[in-house]
VOROMI-552158 format. One line per field, with one value per residue: residue in one letter; z, x, y of N, C-alpha, C in turn. Coordinates in steps of 0.1 Angstrom, whole numbers. Atoms other than C-alpha are relative to their C-alpha. Layout:
REM VOROMI-552158
code (A ...)
n.c3 (Z ...)
n.c1 (X ...)
n.c2 (Y ...)
ca.c3 (Z ...)
ca.c1 (X ...)
ca.c2 (Y ...)
c.c3 (Z ...)
c.c1 (X ...)
c.c2 (Y ...)
//
This chain:
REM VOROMI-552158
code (X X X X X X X X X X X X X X X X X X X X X X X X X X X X X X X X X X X X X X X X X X X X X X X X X X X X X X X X X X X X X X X X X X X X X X X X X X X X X X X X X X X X X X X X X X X X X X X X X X X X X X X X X X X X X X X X X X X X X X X X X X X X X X X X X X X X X X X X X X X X X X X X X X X X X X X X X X X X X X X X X X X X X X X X X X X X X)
n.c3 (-13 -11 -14 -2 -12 -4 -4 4 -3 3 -8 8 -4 15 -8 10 2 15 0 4 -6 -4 14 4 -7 4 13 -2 -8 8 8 -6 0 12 5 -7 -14 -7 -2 -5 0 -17 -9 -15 -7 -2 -3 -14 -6 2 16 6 0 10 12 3 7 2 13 -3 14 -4 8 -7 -3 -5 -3 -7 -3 -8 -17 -2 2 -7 -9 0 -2 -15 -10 1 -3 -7 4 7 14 6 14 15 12 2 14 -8 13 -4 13 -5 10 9 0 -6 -13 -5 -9 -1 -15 2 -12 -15 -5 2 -13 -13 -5 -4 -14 -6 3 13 7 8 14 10 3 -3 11 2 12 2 2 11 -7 9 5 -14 -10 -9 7 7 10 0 11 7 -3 -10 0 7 -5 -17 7 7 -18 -2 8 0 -13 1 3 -6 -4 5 3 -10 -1 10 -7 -17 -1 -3 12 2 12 12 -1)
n.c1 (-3 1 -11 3 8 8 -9 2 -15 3 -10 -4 -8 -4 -9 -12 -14 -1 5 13 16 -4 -1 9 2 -10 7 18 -4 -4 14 4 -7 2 17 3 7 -14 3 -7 1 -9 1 9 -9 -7 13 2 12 3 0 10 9 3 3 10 3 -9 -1 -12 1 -6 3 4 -8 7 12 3 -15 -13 1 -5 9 7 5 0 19 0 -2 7 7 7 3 11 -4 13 4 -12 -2 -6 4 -10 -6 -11 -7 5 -2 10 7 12 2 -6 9 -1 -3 9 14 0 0 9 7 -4 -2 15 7 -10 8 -8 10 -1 7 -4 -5 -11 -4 -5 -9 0 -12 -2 -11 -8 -10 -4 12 7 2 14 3 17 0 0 12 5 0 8 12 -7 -1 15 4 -9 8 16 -1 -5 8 11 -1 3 13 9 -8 6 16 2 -1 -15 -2 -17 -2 -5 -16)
n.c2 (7 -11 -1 13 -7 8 10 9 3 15 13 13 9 8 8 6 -7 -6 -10 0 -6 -7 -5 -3 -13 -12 -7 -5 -14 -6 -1 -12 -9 -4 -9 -17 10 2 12 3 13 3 11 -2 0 -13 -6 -9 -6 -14 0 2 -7 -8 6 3 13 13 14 12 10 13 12 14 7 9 1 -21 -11 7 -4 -19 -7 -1 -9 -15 -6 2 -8 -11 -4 -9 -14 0 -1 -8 5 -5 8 13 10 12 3 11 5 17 17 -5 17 -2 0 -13 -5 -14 -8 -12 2 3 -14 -11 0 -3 -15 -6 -3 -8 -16 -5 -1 8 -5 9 19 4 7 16 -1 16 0 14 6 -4 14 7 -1 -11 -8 -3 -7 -7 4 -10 -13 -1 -14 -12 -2 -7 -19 -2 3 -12 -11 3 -2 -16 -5 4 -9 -12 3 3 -14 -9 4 -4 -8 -3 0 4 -8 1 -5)
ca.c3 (-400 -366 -331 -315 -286 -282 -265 -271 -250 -266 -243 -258 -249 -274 -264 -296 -303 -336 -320 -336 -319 -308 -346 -350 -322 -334 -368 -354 -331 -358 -380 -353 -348 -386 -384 -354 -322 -295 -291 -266 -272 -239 -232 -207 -187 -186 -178 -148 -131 -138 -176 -173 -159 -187 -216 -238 -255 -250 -276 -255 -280 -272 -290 -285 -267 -255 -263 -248 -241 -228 -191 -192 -207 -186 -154 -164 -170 -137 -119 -132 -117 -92 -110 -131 -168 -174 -208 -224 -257 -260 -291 -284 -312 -315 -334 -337 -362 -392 -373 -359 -329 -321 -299 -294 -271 -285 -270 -234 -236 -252 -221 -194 -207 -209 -173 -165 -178 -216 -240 -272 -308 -331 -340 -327 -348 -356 -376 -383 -383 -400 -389 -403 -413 -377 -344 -323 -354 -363 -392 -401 -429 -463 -460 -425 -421 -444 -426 -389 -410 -424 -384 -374 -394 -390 -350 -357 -372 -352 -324 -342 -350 -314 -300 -325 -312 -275 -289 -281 -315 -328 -351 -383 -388)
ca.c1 (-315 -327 -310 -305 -331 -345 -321 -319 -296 -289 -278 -265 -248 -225 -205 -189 -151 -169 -192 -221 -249 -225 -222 -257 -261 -233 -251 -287 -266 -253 -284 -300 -276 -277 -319 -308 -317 -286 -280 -259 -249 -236 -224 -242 -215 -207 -240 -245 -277 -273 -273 -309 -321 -320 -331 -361 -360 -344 -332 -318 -305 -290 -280 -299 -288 -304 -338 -334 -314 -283 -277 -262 -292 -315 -300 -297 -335 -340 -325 -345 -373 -390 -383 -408 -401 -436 -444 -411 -406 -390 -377 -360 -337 -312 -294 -302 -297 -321 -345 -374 -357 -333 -358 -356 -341 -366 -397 -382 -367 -401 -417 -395 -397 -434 -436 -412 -437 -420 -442 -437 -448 -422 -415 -387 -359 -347 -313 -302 -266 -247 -216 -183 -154 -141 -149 -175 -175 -206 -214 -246 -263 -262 -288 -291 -273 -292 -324 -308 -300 -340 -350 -328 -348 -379 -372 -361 -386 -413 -396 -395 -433 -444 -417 -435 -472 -465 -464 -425 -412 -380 -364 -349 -308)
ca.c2 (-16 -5 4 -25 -21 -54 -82 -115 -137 -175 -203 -236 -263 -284 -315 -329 -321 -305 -282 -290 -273 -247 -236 -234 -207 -183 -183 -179 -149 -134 -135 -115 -92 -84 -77 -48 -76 -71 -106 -121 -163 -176 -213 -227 -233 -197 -184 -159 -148 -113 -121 -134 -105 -84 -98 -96 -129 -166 -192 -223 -248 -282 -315 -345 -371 -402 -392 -353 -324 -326 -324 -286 -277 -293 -282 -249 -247 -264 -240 -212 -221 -197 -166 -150 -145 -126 -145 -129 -148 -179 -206 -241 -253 -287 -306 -346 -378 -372 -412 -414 -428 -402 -386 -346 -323 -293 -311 -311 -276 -262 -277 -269 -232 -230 -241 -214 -187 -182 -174 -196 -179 -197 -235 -247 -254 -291 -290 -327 -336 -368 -390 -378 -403 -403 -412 -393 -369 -352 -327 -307 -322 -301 -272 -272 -239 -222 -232 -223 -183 -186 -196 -166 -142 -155 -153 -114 -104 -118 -101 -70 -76 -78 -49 -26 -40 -29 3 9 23 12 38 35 39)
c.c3 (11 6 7 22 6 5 4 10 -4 7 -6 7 -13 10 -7 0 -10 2 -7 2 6 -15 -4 7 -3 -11 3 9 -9 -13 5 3 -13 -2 15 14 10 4 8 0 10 1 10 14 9 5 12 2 -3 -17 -2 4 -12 -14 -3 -6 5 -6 10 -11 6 -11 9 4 9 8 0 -1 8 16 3 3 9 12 0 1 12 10 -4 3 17 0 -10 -12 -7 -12 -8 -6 2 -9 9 -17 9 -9 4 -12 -3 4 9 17 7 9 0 11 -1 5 13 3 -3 15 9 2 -4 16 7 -4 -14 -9 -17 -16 -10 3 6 -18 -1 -11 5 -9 -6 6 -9 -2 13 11 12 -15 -6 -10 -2 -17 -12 4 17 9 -1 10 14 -5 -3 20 7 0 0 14 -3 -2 5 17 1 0 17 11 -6 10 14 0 3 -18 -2 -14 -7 2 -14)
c.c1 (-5 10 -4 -6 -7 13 -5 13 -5 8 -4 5 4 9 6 12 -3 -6 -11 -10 7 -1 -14 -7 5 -11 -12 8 1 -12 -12 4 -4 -15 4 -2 18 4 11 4 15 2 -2 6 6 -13 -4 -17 2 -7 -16 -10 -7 0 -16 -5 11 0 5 -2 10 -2 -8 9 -6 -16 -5 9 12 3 1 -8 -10 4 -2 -13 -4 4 -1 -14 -3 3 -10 8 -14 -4 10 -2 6 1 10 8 10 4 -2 6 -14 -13 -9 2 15 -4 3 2 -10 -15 6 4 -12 -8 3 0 -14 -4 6 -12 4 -13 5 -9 7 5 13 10 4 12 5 19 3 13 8 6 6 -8 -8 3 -12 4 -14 -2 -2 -15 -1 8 -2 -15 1 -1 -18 -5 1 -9 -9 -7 0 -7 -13 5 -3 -15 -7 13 -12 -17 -2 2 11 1 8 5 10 18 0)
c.c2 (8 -3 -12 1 -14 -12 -9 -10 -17 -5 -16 -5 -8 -11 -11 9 12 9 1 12 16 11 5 12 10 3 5 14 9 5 12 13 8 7 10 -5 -2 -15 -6 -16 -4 -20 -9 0 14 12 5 4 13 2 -3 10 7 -2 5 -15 -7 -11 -7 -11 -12 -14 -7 -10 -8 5 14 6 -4 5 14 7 2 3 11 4 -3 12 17 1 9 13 -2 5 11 -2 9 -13 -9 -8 -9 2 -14 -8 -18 -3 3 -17 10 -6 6 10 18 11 12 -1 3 12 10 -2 7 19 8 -1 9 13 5 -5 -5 3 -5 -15 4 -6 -9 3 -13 0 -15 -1 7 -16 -5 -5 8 10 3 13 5 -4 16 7 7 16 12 -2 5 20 -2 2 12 11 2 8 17 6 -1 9 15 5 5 13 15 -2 5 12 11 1 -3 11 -4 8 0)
//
């Protein structure tokens, strides 16, 4: 494992009773955490200006919801324009209805944070949720945990990867 030298802060938004999309951020936090990545996962609600100074990397992740992201998300990105970000890293991620007309909140946040200056080296993730028995009840379909931890990992290491490349070492624990 290394020292955890590279910081990561994820901002979500969730807005089922069940927490959907909120669940998917802890695990992708924790996933990072685990490869050695300081990882901070903030609700967007809860999100301070000081917090975005210091970061190396940002996941925002949001359900879908008529088509796009959910408002949280997109004002939050909204009102980060006219700082500069200097092509730090960036992934989208979100949780939708497994149809073709469910639309995607990961297209509108990959945009809004390329025009922001975020530099964009991994896929976005799509995790795909399913009705429960009640109402307004969503669930994450089987697997889609596991592929959110693989996402996680993938992200970590691709970090790690390009940390290492700028010639900054990261030492071994």
């Amino acid at each position: 494992m290394r020292v955890n030298l590279i910081k990561t802060l994820i901002v979500y938004d969730t807005v089922s009773p069940f927490r959907v999309t909120e669940t998917i951020a802890v695990t992708v936090g924790q996933m990072l955490k685990e490869d050695g990545i300081k990882t901070d996962t903030i609700f967007v609600a809860d999100v301070g200006g000081e917090l975005l100074k210091n970061f190396d990397c940002l996941l925002v992740g949001a359900p879908t919801i008529a088509f796009r992201a959910s408002k949280g998300i997109i004002k939050f990105l909204d009102g980060l324009k006219g700082s500069s970000y200097g092509a730090k890293p960036a992934a989208a991620f979100d949780t939708q209805m497994q149809s073709r007309l469910s639309g995607s909140a990961v297209n509108g946040i990959e945009g809004k944070l390329r025009s922001l200056g975020f530099k964009l080296d991994t896929a976005p993730l799509v995790t795909y949720v399913k009705r429960g028995t009640g109402r307004n009840e969503w669930q994450l379909k089987e697997g889609e945990l596991e592929k959110a931890k693989k996402w996680a990992h993938d992200v970590g290491q691709s970090l790690l990867k390009q940390y290492e490349a700028s010639g900054k070492m990261l030492p071994k624990t």
